[in-house]
BADOPA-360293 format. One record per atom (N, C-alpha, C): residue in three letters; x, y, z. Coordinates in steps of 0.05 Angstrom, whole numbers, padded with zeros to 5 digits, always signed. Example, Ala and Ser with C-alpha at 12.3 -4.5 7.8 and 13.67 -1.06 7.14 Angstrom:
# residues 2
ala+00264-00114+00156
ala+00246-00090+00156
ala+00264-00066+00156
ser+00257-00045+00142
ser+00273-00021+00143
ser+00258+00001+00157
This chain:
# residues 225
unk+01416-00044-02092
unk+01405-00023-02110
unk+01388-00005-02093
unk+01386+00027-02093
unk+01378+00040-02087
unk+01346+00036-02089
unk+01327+00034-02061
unk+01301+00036-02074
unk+01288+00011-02072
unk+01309-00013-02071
unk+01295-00038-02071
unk+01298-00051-02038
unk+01270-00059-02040
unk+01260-00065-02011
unk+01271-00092-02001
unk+01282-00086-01974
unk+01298-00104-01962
unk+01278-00132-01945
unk+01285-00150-01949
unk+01267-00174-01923
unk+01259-00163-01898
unk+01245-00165-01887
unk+01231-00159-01861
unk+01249-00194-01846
unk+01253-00185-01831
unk+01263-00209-01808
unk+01252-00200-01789
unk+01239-00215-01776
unk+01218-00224-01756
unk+01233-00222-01728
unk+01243-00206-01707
unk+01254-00208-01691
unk+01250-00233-01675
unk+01263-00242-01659
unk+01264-00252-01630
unk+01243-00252-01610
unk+01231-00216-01604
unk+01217-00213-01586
unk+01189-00211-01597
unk+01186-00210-01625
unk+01158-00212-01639
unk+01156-00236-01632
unk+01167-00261-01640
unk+01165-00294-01641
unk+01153-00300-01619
unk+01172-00285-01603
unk+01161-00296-01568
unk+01136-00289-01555
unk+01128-00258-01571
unk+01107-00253-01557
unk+01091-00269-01574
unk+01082-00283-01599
unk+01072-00298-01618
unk+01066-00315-01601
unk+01084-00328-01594
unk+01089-00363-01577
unk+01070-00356-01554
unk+01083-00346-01532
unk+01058-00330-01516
unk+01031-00331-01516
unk+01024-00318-01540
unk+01003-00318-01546
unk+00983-00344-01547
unk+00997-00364-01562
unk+00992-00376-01575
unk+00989-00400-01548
unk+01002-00404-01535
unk+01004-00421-01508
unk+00983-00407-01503
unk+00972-00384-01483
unk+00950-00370-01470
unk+00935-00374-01481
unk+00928-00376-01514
unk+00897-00383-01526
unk+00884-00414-01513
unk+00919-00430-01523
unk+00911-00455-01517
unk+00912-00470-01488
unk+00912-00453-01473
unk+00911-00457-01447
unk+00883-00457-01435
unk+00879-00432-01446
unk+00847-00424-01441
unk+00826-00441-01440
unk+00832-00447-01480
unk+00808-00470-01483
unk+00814-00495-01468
unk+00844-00505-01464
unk+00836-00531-01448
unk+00829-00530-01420
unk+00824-00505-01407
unk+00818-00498-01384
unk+00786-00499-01385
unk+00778-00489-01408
unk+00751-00485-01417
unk+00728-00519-01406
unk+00753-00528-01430
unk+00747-00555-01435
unk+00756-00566-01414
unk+00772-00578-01399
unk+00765-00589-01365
unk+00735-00580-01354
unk+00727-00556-01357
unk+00706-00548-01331
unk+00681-00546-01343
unk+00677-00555-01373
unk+00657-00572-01386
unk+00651-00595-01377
unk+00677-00619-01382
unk+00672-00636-01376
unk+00663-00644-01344
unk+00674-00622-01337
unk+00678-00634-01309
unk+00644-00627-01290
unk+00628-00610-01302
unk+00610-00601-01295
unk+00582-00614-01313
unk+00593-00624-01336
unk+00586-00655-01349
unk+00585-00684-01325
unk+00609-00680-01320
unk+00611-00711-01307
unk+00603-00717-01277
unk+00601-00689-01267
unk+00612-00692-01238
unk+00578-00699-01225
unk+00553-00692-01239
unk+00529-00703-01237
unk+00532-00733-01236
unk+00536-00743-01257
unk+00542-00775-01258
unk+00558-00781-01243
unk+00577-00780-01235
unk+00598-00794-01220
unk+00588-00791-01187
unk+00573-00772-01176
unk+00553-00762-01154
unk+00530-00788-01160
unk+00521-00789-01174
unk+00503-00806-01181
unk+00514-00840-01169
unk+00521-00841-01175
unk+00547-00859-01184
unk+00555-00873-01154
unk+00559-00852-01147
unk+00570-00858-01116
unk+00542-00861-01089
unk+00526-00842-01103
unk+00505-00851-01081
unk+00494-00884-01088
unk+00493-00891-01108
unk+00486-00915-01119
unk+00497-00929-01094
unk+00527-00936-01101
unk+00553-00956-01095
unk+00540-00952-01065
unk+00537-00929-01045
unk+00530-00924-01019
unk+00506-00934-01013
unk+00476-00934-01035
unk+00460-00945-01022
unk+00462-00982-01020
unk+00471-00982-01041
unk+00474-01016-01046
unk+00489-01030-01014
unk+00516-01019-01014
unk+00531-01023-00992
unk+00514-01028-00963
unk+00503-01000-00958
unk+00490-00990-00934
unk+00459-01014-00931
unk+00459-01030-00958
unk+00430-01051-00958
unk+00444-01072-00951
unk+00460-01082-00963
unk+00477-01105-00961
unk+00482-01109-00928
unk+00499-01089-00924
unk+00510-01092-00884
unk+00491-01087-00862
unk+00468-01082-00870
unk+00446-01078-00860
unk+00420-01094-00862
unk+00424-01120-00885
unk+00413-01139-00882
unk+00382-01135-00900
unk+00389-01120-00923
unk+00366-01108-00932
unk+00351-01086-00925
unk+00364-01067-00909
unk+00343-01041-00909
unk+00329-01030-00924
unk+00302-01017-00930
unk+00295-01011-00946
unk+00304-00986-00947
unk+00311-00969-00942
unk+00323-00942-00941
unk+00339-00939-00910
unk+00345-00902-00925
unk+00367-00900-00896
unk+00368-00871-00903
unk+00379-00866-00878
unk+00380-00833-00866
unk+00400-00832-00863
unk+00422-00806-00865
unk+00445-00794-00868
unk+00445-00784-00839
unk+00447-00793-00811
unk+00457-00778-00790
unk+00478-00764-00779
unk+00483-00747-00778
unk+00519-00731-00766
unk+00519-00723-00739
unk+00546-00726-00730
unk+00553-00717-00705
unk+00560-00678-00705
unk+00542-00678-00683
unk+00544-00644-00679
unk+00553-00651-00646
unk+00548-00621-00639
unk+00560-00624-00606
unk+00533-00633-00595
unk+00512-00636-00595
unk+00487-00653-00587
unk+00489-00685-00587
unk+00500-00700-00608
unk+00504-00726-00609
unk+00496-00736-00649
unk+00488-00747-00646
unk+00478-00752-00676
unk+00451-00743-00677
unk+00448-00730-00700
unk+00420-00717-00703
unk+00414-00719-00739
unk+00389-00726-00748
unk+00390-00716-00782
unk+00383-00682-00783
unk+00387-00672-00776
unk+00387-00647-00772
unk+00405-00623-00758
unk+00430-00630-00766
unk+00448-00607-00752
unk+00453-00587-00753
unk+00453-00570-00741
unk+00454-00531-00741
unk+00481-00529-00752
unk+00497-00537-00752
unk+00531-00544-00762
unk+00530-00541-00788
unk+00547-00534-00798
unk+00554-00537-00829
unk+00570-00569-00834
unk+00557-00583-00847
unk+00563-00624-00848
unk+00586-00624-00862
unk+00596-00608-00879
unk+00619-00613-00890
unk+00644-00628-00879
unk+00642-00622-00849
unk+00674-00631-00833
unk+00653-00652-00806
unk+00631-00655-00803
unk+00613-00672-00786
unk+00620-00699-00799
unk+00621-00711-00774
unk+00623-00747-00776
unk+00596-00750-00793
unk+00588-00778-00804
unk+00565-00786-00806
unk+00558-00817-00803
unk+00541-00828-00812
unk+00530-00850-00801
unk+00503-00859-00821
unk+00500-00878-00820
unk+00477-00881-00844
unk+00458-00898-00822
unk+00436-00890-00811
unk+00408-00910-00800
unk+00391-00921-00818
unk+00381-00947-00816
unk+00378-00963-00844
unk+00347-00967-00826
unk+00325-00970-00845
unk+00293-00968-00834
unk+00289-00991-00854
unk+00266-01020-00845
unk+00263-01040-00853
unk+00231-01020-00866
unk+00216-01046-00880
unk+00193-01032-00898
unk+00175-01028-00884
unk+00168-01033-00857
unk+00158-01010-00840
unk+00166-00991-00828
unk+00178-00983-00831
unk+00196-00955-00824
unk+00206-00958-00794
unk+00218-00991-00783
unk+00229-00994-00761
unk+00255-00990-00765
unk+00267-00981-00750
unk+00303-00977-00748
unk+00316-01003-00743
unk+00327-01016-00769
unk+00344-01041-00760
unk+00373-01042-00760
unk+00394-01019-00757
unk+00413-01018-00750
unk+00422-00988-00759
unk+00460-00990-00757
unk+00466-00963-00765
unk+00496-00979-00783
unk+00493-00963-00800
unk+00521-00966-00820
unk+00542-00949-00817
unk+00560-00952-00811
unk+00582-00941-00805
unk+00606-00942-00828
unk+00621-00928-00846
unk+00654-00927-00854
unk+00671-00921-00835
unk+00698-00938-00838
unk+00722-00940-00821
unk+00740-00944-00845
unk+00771-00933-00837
unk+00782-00948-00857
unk+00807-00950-00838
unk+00831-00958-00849
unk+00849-00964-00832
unk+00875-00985-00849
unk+00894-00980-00834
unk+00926-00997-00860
unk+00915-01025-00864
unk+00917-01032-00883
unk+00921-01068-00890
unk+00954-01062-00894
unk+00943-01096-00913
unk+00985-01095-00910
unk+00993-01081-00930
unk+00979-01077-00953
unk+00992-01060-00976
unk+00977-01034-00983
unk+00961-01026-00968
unk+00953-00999-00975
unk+00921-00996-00955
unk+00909-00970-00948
unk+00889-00966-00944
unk+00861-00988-00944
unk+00852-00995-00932
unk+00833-01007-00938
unk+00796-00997-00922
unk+00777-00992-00938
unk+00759-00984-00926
unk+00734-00993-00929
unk+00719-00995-00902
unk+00700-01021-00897
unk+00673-01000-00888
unk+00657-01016-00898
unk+00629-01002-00890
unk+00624-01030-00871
unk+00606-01026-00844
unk+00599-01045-00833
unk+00573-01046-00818
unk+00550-01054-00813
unk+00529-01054-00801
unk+00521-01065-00764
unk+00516-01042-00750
unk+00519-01050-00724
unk+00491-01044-00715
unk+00484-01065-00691
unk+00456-01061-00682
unk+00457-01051-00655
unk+00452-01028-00655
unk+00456-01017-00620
unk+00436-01030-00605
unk+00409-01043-00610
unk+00400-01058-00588
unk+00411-01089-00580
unk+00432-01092-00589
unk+00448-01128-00587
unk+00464-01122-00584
unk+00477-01099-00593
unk+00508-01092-00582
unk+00531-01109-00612
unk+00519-01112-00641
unk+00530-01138-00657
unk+00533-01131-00671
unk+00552-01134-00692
unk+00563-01128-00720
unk+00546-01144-00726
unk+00529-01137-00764
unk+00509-01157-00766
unk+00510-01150-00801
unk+00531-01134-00809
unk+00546-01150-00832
unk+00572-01122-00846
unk+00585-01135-00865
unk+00610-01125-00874
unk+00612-01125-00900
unk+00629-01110-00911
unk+00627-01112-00939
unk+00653-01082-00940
unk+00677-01095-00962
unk+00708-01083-00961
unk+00693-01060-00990
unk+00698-01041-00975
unk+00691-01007-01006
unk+00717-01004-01021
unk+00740-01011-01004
unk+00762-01008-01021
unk+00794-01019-01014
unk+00803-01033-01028
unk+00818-01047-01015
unk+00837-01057-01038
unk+00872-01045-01040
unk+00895-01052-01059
unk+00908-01083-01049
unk+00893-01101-01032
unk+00912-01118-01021
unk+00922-01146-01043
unk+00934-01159-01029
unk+00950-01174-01063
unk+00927-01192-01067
unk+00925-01198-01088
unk+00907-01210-01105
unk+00909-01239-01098
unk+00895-01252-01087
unk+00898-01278-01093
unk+00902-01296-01064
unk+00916-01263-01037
unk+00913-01274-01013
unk+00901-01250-00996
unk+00913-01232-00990
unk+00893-01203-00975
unk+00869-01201-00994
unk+00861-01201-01022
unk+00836-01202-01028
unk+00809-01221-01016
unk+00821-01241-01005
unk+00805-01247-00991
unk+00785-01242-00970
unk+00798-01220-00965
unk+00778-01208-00944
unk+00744-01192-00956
unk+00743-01200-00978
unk+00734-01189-01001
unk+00713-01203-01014
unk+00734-01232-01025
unk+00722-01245-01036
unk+00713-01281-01024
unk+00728-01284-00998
unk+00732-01299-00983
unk+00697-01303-00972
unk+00681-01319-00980
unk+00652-01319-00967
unk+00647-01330-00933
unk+00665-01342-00932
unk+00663-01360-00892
unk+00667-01329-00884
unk+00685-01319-00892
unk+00699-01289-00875
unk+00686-01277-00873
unk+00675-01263-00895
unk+00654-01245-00893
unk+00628-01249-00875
unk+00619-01273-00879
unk+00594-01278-00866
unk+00588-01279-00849
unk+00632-01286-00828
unk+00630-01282-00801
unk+00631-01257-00790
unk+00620-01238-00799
unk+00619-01205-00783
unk+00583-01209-00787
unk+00571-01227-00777
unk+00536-01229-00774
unk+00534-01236-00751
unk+00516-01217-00732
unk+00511-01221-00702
unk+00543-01233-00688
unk+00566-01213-00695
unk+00584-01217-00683
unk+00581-01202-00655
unk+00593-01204-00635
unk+00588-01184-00604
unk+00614-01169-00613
unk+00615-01134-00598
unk+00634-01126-00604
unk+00643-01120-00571
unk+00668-01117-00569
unk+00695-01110-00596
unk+00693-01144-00603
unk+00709-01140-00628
unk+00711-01168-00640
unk+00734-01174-00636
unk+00743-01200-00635
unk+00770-01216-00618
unk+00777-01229-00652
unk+00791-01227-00666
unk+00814-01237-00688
unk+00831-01259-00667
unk+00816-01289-00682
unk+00828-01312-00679
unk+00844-01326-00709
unk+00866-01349-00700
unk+00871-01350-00724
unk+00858-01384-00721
unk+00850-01393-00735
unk+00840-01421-00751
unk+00846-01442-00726
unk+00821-01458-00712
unk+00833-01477-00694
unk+00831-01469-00667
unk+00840-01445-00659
unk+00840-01439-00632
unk+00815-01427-00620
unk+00793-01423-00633
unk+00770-01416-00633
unk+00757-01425-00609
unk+00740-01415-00584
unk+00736-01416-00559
unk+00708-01415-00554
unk+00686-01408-00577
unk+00669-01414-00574
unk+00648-01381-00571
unk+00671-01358-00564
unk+00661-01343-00551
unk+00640-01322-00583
unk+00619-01303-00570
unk+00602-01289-00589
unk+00615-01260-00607
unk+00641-01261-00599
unk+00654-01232-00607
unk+00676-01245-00628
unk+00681-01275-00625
unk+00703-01285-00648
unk+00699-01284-00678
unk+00726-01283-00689
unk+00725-01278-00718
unk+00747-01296-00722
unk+00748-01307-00739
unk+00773-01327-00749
unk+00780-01317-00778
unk+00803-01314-00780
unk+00816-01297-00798
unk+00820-01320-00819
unk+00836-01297-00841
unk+00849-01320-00860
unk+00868-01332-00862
unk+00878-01353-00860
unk+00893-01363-00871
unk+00917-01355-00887
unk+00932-01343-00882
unk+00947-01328-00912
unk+00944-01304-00915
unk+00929-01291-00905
unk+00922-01262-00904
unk+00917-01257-00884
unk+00926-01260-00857
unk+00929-01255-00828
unk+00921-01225-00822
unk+00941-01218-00833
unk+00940-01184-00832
unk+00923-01167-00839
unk+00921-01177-00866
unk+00899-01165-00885
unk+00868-01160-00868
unk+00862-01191-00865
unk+00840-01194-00838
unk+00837-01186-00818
unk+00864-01190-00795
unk+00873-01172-00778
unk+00857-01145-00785
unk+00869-01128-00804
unk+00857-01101-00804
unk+00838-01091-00812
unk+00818-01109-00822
unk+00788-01113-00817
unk+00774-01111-00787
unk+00784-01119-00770
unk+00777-01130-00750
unk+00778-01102-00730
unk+00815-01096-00736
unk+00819-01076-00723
unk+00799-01036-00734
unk+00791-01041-00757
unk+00785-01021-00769
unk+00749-01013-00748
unk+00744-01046-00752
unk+00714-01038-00745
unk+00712-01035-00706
unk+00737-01049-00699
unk+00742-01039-00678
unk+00740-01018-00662
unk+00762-00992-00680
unk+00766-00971-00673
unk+00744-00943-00684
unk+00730-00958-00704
unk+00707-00934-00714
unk+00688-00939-00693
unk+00677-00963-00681
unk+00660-00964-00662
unk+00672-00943-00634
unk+00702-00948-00627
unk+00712-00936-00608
unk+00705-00912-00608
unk+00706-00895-00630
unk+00703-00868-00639
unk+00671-00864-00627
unk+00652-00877-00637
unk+00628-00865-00639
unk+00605-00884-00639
unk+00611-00906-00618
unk+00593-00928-00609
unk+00573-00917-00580
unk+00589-00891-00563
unk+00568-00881-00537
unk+00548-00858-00555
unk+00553-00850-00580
unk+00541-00825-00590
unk+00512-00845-00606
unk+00526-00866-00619
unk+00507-00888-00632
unk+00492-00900-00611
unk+00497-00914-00591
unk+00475-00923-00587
unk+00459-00901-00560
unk+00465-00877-00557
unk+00456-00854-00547
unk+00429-00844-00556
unk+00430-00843-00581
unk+00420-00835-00601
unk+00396-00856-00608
unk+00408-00885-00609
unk+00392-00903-00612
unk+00370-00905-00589
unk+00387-00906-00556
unk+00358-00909-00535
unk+00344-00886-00526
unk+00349-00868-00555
unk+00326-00839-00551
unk+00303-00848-00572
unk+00297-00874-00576
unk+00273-00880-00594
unk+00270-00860-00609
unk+00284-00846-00634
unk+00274-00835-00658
unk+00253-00843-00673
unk+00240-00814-00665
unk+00211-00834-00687
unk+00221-00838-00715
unk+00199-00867-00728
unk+00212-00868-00748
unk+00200-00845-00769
unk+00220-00837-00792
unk+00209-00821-00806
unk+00186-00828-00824
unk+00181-00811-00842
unk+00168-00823-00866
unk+00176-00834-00894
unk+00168-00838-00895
unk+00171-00858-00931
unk+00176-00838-00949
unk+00205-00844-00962
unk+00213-00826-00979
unk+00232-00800-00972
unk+00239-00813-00944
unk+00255-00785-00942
unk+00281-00783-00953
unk+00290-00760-00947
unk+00312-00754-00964
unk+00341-00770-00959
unk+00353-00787-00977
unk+00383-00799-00959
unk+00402-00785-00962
Protein backbone atom coordinates (compact mmCIF):
# COMPACT_ATOMS: atom_id res chain seq x y z
CA UNK A 1 0.00 0.00 0.00
CA UNK A 2 1.11 3.31 -0.97
CA UNK A 3 2.32 5.39 2.10
CA UNK A 4 2.77 2.57 4.48
CA UNK A 5 6.03 2.37 6.23
CA UNK A 6 8.34 -0.41 5.48
CA UNK A 7 10.70 -2.37 8.46
CA UNK A 8 13.94 -0.85 8.99
CA UNK A 9 16.48 -3.90 8.75
CA UNK A 10 19.43 -3.29 10.57
CA UNK A 11 22.34 -3.80 8.20
CA UNK A 12 25.42 -5.97 8.60
CA UNK A 13 27.82 -3.11 8.97
CA UNK A 14 25.59 -1.27 11.73
CA UNK A 15 25.70 -4.73 13.86
CA UNK A 16 29.35 -4.88 13.53
CA UNK A 17 30.15 -1.53 14.33
CA UNK A 18 27.52 -2.24 17.50
CA UNK A 19 29.65 -5.43 18.42
CA UNK A 20 32.75 -3.30 18.20
CA UNK A 21 31.64 -1.16 20.28
CA UNK A 22 30.46 -3.13 22.63
CA UNK A 23 33.85 -5.38 22.97
CA UNK A 24 35.95 -1.81 23.35
CA UNK A 25 33.62 -0.69 26.28
CA UNK A 26 34.16 -4.05 27.74
CA UNK A 27 37.62 -4.22 27.26
CA UNK A 28 38.28 -1.03 28.77
CA UNK A 29 36.65 -1.66 32.03
CA UNK A 30 38.34 -5.03 32.41
CA UNK A 31 41.54 -3.28 31.69
CA UNK A 32 40.38 -0.70 34.21
CA UNK A 33 39.73 -3.40 36.54
CA UNK A 34 43.12 -5.43 36.29
CA UNK A 35 45.11 -2.09 37.21
CA UNK A 36 42.85 -1.51 40.27
CA UNK A 37 43.40 -4.58 41.50
CA UNK A 38 46.66 -4.77 40.66
CA UNK A 39 47.78 -1.49 42.30
CA UNK A 40 45.42 -2.88 45.24
CA UNK A 41 47.51 -5.91 45.57
CA UNK A 42 50.84 -5.31 44.44
CA UNK A 43 51.52 -3.33 48.07
CA UNK A 44 50.61 -6.59 49.83
CA UNK A 45 52.12 -9.06 47.85
CA UNK A 46 55.64 -6.58 48.17
CA UNK A 47 54.81 -6.84 51.70
CA UNK A 48 54.48 -10.29 51.50
CA UNK A 49 57.67 -11.02 50.05
CA UNK A 50 59.86 -8.90 52.14
CA UNK A 51 58.32 -10.88 55.07
CA UNK A 52 59.13 -14.50 53.43
CA UNK A 53 62.98 -12.69 52.80
CA UNK A 54 63.39 -11.48 56.23
CA UNK A 55 62.31 -14.71 57.94
CA UNK A 56 64.60 -16.76 55.46
CA UNK A 57 67.67 -14.34 55.70
CA UNK A 58 67.09 -15.00 60.05
CA UNK A 59 66.77 -18.56 59.80
CA UNK A 60 70.30 -19.15 57.51
CA UNK A 61 71.91 -16.74 59.46
CA UNK A 62 71.22 -18.23 62.71
CA UNK A 63 69.01 -15.47 64.06
CA UNK A 64 70.11 -12.14 62.85
CA UNK A 65 68.54 -9.47 64.15
CA UNK A 66 68.35 -7.48 60.97
CA UNK A 67 70.14 -7.15 57.64
CA UNK A 68 71.34 -4.90 54.92
CA UNK A 69 70.64 -5.24 51.22
CA UNK A 70 74.34 -5.07 49.70
CA UNK A 71 74.95 -5.04 45.67
CA UNK A 72 77.68 -5.58 43.42
CA UNK A 73 78.81 -2.42 41.43
CA UNK A 74 82.20 -2.23 39.66
CA UNK A 75 83.80 -1.27 43.29
CA UNK A 76 82.76 -4.71 44.90
CA UNK A 77 79.74 -4.85 47.25
CA UNK A 78 78.75 -1.67 48.71
CA UNK A 79 75.07 -0.60 50.50
CA UNK A 80 75.36 2.27 48.50
CA UNK A 81 75.77 2.03 44.75
CA UNK A 82 76.03 4.91 42.20
CA UNK A 83 74.47 2.14 39.68
CA UNK A 84 71.00 1.91 39.07
CA UNK A 85 70.24 -1.83 41.41
CA UNK A 86 67.74 -3.00 39.18
CA UNK A 87 70.21 -5.42 37.07
CA UNK A 88 73.07 -5.40 40.34
CA UNK A 89 73.73 -8.74 42.05
CA UNK A 90 72.77 -8.54 45.73
CA UNK A 91 73.48 -10.11 49.00
CA UNK A 92 71.84 -9.73 52.30
CA UNK A 93 74.62 -8.93 55.57
CA UNK A 94 72.82 -10.13 58.67
CA UNK A 95 73.94 -7.85 62.14
CA UNK A 96 73.44 -9.83 65.58
CA UNK A 97 71.70 -7.39 68.47
CA UNK A 98 74.78 -5.57 68.75
CA UNK A 99 75.10 -4.51 65.52
CA UNK A 100 78.12 -7.14 64.86
CA UNK A 101 78.14 -8.69 61.33
CA UNK A 102 77.45 -12.42 61.64
CA UNK A 103 77.38 -13.54 58.14
CA UNK A 104 76.10 -12.84 54.57
CA UNK A 105 72.98 -14.49 52.85
CA UNK A 106 73.22 -15.32 49.58
CA UNK A 107 70.21 -16.75 46.72
CA UNK A 108 71.37 -19.34 44.14
CA UNK A 109 69.20 -21.36 42.22
CA UNK A 110 70.01 -24.03 39.86
CA UNK A 111 68.13 -27.56 37.97
CA UNK A 112 66.91 -30.23 40.50
CA UNK A 113 65.57 -33.17 38.89
CA UNK A 114 62.13 -31.85 38.09
CA UNK A 115 62.29 -28.23 37.82
CA UNK A 116 64.19 -25.05 39.18
CA UNK A 117 64.99 -25.09 42.57
CA UNK A 118 66.08 -22.01 44.72
CA UNK A 119 68.04 -21.86 47.96
CA UNK A 120 68.87 -19.00 50.18
CA UNK A 121 71.99 -19.95 52.21
CA UNK A 122 74.13 -18.32 55.00
CA UNK A 123 78.00 -17.98 54.67
CA UNK A 124 80.55 -16.69 57.17
CA UNK A 125 83.47 -14.99 55.42
CA UNK A 126 85.57 -15.09 58.59
CA UNK A 127 85.50 -19.34 58.76
CA UNK A 128 85.18 -19.65 55.26
CA UNK A 129 81.46 -22.01 56.30
CA UNK A 130 78.12 -22.46 55.19
CA UNK A 131 76.31 -21.94 58.52
CA UNK A 132 72.76 -22.62 57.36
CA UNK A 133 70.14 -23.43 54.39
CA UNK A 134 66.79 -23.29 53.83
CA UNK A 135 64.99 -24.44 49.95
CA UNK A 136 62.69 -20.81 48.74
CA UNK A 137 61.40 -22.92 46.08
CA UNK A 138 61.44 -26.13 44.90
CA UNK A 139 58.73 -28.54 42.33
CA UNK A 140 60.67 -31.75 43.32
CA UNK A 141 58.48 -35.05 43.74
CA UNK A 142 56.85 -35.19 46.84
CA UNK A 143 57.72 -37.70 49.09
CA UNK A 144 61.55 -38.09 47.77
CA UNK A 145 63.31 -34.73 46.19
CA UNK A 146 61.15 -32.90 48.83
CA UNK A 147 63.34 -33.90 51.12
CA UNK A 148 65.70 -31.61 50.70
CA UNK A 149 63.19 -29.43 52.34
CA UNK A 150 61.72 -31.26 54.69
CA UNK A 151 64.42 -33.85 55.49
CA UNK A 152 65.83 -32.32 59.12
CA UNK A 153 69.57 -34.43 59.33
CA UNK A 154 69.94 -32.69 55.68
CA UNK A 155 69.25 -29.57 56.31
CA UNK A 156 71.13 -29.18 59.46
CA UNK A 157 74.06 -30.51 57.63
CA UNK A 158 74.82 -27.11 55.70
CA UNK A 159 75.96 -25.63 59.63
CA UNK A 160 79.64 -24.71 59.84
CA UNK A 161 80.04 -26.72 56.68
CA UNK A 162 83.80 -25.68 54.92
CA UNK A 163 83.31 -24.68 51.40
CA UNK A 164 83.20 -25.87 48.46
CA UNK A 165 81.10 -28.58 49.85
CA UNK A 166 81.92 -32.28 48.74
CA UNK A 167 78.16 -34.31 48.15
CA UNK A 168 78.78 -37.74 49.72
CA UNK A 169 76.36 -40.46 49.45
CA UNK A 170 75.44 -42.39 52.99
CA UNK A 171 78.46 -44.56 54.48
CA UNK A 172 81.37 -43.31 52.61
CA UNK A 173 81.78 -40.36 54.71
CA UNK A 174 85.65 -39.47 55.48
CA UNK A 175 85.41 -37.37 58.22
CA UNK A 176 86.38 -34.34 56.29
CA UNK A 177 84.77 -30.33 57.36
CA UNK A 178 83.32 -29.53 53.73
CA UNK A 179 81.13 -33.04 53.65
CA UNK A 180 77.46 -33.26 53.13
CA UNK A 181 75.75 -36.63 52.86
CA UNK A 182 72.93 -36.58 50.67
CA UNK A 183 69.71 -38.36 50.52
CA UNK A 184 68.96 -41.38 50.11
CA UNK A 185 66.41 -41.48 47.22
CA UNK A 186 66.80 -38.09 46.23
CA UNK A 187 70.48 -38.16 45.15
CA UNK A 188 70.00 -35.59 42.68
CA UNK A 189 67.60 -33.50 44.17
CA UNK A 190 70.46 -33.07 47.00
CA UNK A 191 73.12 -33.23 44.59
CA UNK A 192 71.72 -29.84 43.36
CA UNK A 193 71.64 -28.27 46.54
CA UNK A 194 75.08 -28.78 46.94
CA UNK A 195 75.91 -27.88 43.50
CA UNK A 196 73.73 -24.58 43.58
CA UNK A 197 75.51 -23.21 46.70
CA UNK A 198 78.61 -24.21 45.11
CA UNK A 199 78.45 -22.18 42.16
CA UNK A 200 76.76 -18.88 43.72
CA UNK A 201 79.74 -18.79 46.06
CA UNK A 202 81.98 -19.27 42.76
CA UNK A 203 80.28 -16.21 41.35
CA UNK A 204 80.82 -13.91 44.27
CA UNK A 205 82.75 -15.45 47.28
CA UNK A 206 86.36 -12.95 46.36
CA UNK A 207 83.75 -9.81 46.19
CA UNK A 208 82.11 -11.29 49.71
CA UNK A 209 84.67 -11.84 51.65
CA UNK A 210 86.59 -8.54 50.08
CA UNK A 211 84.12 -6.61 51.37
CA UNK A 212 83.99 -8.51 54.57
CA UNK A 213 88.07 -7.91 55.49
CA UNK A 214 87.27 -4.11 54.86
CA UNK A 215 85.67 -4.15 58.49
CA UNK A 216 82.36 -2.24 57.64
CA UNK A 217 81.38 -0.30 60.34
CA UNK A 218 78.49 -1.58 61.75
CA UNK A 219 75.48 0.49 60.96
CA UNK A 220 72.81 1.72 63.09
CA UNK A 221 69.69 0.33 64.50
CA UNK A 222 66.96 0.50 62.24
CA UNK A 223 68.34 0.86 59.09
CA UNK A 224 66.72 0.48 56.09
CA UNK A 225 66.60 -3.43 54.56
Amino acid sequence: MSGERLPVVETESTSSVRLVGTLSVAGALAGLAIVLVFQWANPLIEAWRAEVLSAAVTEVLAGADRYETLFLDSNGFTPTPTADTTELDRVYLGYDRDDMPVGVALVGAGAGFQDVIRVMFGYDPATGTVIGMQVLESKETPGLGDKIEKDSAFVAAFSEVEVPLIGLKSGRETGAESEVVMITGATISSRAIIDIINARLAEVQRDVDGFWTSEPEPLARGAAR
